[in-house]
N, C-alpha and C positions, 0 to 999 in steps of 0.2 A: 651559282649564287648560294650565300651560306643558309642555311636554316635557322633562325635567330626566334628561338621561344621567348617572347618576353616575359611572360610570366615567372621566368627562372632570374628575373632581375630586379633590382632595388632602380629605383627610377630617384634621381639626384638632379633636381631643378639648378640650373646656373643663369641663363642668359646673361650672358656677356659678351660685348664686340671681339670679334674676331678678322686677320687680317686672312684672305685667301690666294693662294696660287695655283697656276696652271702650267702643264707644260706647253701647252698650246693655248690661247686665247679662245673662248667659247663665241659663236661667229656672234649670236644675238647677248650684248652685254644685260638686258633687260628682261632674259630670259633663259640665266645661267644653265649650265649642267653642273654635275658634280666634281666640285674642285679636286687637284692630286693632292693636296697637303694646304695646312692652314698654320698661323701663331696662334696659338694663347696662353697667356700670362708668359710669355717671352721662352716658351716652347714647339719647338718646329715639329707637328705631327705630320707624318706621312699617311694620306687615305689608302690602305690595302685595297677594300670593296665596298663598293655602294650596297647596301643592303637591299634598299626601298627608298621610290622618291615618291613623293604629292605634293600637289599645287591646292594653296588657299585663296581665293580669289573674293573672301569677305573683306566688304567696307568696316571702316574702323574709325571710330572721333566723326570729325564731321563728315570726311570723308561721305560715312553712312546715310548722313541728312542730305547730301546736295546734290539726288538723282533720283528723276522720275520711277517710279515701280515698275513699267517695263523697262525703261533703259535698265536697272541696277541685276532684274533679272537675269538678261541678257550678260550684263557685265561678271556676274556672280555662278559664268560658266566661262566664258571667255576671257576675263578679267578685262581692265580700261586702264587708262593711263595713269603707273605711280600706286596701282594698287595690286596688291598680290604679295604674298610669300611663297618662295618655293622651296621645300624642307627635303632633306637629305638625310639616311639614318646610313649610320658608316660604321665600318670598324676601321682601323689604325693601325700600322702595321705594329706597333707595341701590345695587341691585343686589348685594345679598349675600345667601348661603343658609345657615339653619338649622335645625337640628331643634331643639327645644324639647319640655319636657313637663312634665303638672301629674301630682302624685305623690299619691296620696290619703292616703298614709299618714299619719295624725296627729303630731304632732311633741312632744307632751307637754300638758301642762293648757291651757298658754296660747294653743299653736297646734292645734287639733283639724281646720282645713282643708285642711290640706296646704300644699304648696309649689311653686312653678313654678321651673324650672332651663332653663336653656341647654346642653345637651347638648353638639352639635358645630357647627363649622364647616365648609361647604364654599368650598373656594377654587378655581379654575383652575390646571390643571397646567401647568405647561411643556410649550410644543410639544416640546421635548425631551426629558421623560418618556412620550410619546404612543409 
């Protein structure tokens, strides 16, 4: 796995929907791994390596209001149903670093899977920001 200093990078806020693919379908849909390649903005990247994964399993909106103090604890290690993000930091085989993440949160009737977003961008700093 690569050694990825962040510190050596400009961190570039996007979030924006992204579509993702596999060459094998991940068994638990609700509890992805790391895609091979994604679109966005109607560019095909190919994922090289996973850098780093981690799961966020904080309530959000109401989400946050509508669970007893032990259940949300409990929930807020294990996650519960429609909540959780689980983030991915990649590189691309064109040499560019992402984080991405799939959002379990249902999106209304028609989308109950959730959704995959592009988070941020790393870029290389100026030697002269160093």
């Amino acid at each position: 796995m690569m050694n990825f200093d962040i510190s050596s990078y400009s961190t570039h806020f996007i979030d924006e929907s992204i579509c993702v693919a596999y060459i094998s379908q991940p068994v638990l849909e609700k509890k992805p791994r790391c895609p091979d390649s994604f679109i966005w903005r109607g560019e095909t990247l190919i994922i090289q390596e996973q850098i780093m994964e981690w799961v966020d399993y904080s309530r959000r909106g109401r989400m946050a209001r509508n669970m007893s103090y032990a259940h949300s604890t409990f929930a807020a290690i294990k996650g519960s149903w429609g909540v959780g993000r689980f983030f991915f930091r990649i590189l691309t085989s064109n040499g560019r670093f992402f984080d991405i993440y799939y959002d379990r949160a249902p999106k209304g009737l028609e989308n109950r899977k959730g959704t995959w977003t592009l988070f941020q961008e790393f870029t290389p700093k100026d030697k002269s920001d160093l």
